[in-house]
C-alpha positions in Angstrom: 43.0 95.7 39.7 39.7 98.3 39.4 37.3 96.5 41.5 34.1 97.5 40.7 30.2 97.2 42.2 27.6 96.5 39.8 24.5 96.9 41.4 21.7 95.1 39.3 17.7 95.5 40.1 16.0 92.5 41.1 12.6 93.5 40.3 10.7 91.9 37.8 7.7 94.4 37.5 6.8 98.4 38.4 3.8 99.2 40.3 2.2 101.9 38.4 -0.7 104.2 39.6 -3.3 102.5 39.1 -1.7 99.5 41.2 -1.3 97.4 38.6 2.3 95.9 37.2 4.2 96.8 34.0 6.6 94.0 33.3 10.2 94.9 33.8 13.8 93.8 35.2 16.7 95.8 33.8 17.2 96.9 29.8 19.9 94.9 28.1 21.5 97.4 26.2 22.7 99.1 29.6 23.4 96.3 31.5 25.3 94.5 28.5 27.4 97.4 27.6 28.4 98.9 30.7 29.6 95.0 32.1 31.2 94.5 28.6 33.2 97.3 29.0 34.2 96.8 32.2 35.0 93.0 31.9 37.2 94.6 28.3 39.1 97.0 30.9 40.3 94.0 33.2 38.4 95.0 36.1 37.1 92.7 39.0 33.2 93.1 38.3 30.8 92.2 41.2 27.4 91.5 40.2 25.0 91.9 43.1 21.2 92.6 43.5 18.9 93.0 46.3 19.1 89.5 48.2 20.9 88.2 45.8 18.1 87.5 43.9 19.0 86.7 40.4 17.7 89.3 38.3 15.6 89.5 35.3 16.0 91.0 32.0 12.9 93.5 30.6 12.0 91.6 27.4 10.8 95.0 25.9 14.8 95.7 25.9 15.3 93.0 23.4 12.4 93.8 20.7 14.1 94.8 17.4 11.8 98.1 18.0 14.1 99.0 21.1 17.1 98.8 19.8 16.2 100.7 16.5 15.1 98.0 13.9 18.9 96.9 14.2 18.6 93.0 14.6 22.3 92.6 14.9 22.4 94.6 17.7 19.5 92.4 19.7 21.0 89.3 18.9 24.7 90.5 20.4 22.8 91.7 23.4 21.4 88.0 23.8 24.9 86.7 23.2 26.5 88.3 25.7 23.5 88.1 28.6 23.5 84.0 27.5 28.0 84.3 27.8 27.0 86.0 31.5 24.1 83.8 32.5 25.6 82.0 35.7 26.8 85.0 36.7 23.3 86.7 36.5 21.9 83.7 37.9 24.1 83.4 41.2 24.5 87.7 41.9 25.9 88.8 45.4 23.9 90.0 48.2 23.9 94.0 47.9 23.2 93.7 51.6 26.6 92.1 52.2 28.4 94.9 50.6 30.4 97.7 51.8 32.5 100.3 50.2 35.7 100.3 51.0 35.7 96.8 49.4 36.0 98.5 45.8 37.1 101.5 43.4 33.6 102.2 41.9 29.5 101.5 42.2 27.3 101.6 38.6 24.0 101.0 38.8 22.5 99.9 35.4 19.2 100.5 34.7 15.4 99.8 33.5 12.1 100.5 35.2 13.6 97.8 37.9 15.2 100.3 40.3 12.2 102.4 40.3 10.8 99.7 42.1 13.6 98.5 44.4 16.9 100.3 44.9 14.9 103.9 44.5 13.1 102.7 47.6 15.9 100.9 49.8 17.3 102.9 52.8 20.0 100.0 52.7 20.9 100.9 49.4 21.0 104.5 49.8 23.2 104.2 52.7 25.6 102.5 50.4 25.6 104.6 47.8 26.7 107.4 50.7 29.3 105.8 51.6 30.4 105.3 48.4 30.1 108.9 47.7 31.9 110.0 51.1 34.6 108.0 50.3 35.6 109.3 47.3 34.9 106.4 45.1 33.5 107.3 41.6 29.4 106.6 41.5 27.6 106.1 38.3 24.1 105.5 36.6 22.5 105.4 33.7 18.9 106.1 32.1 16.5 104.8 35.1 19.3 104.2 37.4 19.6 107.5 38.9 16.8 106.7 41.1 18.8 104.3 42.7 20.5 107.7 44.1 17.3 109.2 45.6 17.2 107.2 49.2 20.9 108.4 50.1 20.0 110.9 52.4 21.6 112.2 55.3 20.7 112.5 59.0 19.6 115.6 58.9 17.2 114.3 55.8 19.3 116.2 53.1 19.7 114.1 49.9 23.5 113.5 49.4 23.6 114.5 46.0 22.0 117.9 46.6 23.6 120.3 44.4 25.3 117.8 42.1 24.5 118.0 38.1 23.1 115.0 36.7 21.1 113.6 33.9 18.8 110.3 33.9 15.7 109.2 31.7 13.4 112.7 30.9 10.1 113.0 31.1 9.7 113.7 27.3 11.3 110.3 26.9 8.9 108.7 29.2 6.2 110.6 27.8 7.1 109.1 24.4 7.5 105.9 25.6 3.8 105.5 26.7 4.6 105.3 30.5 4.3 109.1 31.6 0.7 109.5 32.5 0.6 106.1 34.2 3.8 106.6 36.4 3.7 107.0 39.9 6.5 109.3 40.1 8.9 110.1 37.1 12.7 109.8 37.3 13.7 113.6 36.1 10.8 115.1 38.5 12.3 113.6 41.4 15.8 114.4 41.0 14.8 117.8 40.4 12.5 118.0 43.5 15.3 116.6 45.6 18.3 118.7 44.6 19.7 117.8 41.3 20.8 120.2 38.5 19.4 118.1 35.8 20.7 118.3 33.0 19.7 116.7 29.3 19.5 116.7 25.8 16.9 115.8 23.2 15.1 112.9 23.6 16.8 109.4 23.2 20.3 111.4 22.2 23.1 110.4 24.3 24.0 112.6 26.9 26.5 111.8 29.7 27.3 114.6 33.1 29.7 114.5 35.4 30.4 116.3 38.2 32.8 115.5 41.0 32.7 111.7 41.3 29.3 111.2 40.5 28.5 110.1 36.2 25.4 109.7 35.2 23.9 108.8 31.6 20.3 109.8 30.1 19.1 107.1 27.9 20.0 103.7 26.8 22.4 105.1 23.4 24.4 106.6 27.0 25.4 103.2 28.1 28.5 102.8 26.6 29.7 106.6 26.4 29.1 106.6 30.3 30.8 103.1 30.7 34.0 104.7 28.8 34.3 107.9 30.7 34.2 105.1 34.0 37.0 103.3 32.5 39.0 106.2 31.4 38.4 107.9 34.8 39.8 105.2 37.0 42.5 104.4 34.4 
């Protein structure tokens, strides 16, 4: 059986320039339809989060304007995070993980891991050994920045080189967050060694290259968590 990591944020707000803190946690659609489709494939689906901490959901995820007026779509997503709740509620210690213990890592996302994973040595050197191992490593939207702090002795980035996509700047321009960020997600993969890559705003758009899979925006969710499955199928 697949066995796969499913590395949650556990942060509940981001810190933005000015010092004060937007409300966050992860975005539904992402973290709903990557673990449906994972739990759908028959994979072994660890949940875990910094100190196993139980993590929160971003309530902006779950406005009817999120999800594109599509009230169907916000009341599935509540289904299935209500179906999931004790699972959310009693995650694994990322701490306590290591790599050889499964197949794959994703890393859902939301302004969260801006505020934890993107700043976690721990975490980054996880995510290497995940990637030196040959296991598949994936993100989507935000998520990427859960990459950033895998950097090698020698202070190289691990993923220098490697073509990925994540959240755009035009897309956190046009949400409202650009000019108050303290650092924004496609700036800083670029700055560190990424061949980002993207498409209009809010389109999906998945990249892979090597083992690595990464998705732009929400609508990427569940064409990223596909190309997982079929991957390691």
């Amino acid at each position: 059986m697949t066995k796969l990591l499913f590395a949650v944020t556990a942060a509940d707000h981001w810190t933005l320039n000015d010092g004060s803190q937007h409300p966050t946690g992860f975005w539904a659609e992402e973290l709903v339809e990557s673990h449906r489709t994972f739990v759908e494939a028959g994979w072994d689906v660890v949940v875990a989060t910094p100190g196993g901490k139980a993590p929160v959901v971003d309530e902006g995820s779950l406005s009817v304007d999120a999800n594109g007026g599509d009230e169907g779509k916000v009341a599935d997503q509540k289904k299935y995070l209500d179906s999931i709740e004790s699972i959310l509620q009693n995650p694994a210690s990322l701490e306590e993980q290591l790599a050889t213990d499964f197949d794959a890592l994703f890393v859902p996302g939301g302004h969260g891991p801006m505020q934890d994973l993107a700043v976690s040595d721990q975490f980054g050197a996880l995510v290497s050994d995940f990637l030196d191992g040959g296991k598949l490593v994936s993100a989507v939207c935000h998520a990427p920045a859960a990459l950033l702090p895998a950097t090698r002795s020698d202070g190289v980035w691990a993923f220098d080189g490697y073509e990925m996509t994540g959240f755009t700047n035009e897309e956190e321009t046009q949400a409202g967050l650009a000019d108050k960020a303290p650092w924004l997600l496609e700036t800083r993969l670029r700055e560190s060694g990424a061949q980002f890559s993207n498409t209009d705003a809010w389109t999906p758009h998945v990249v892979v290259d090597r083992n690595v899979y990464t998705g732009q925006n929400p609508a990427s969710t569940k064409p990223l968590a596909d190309r997982v499955v079929q991957a390691l199928s």
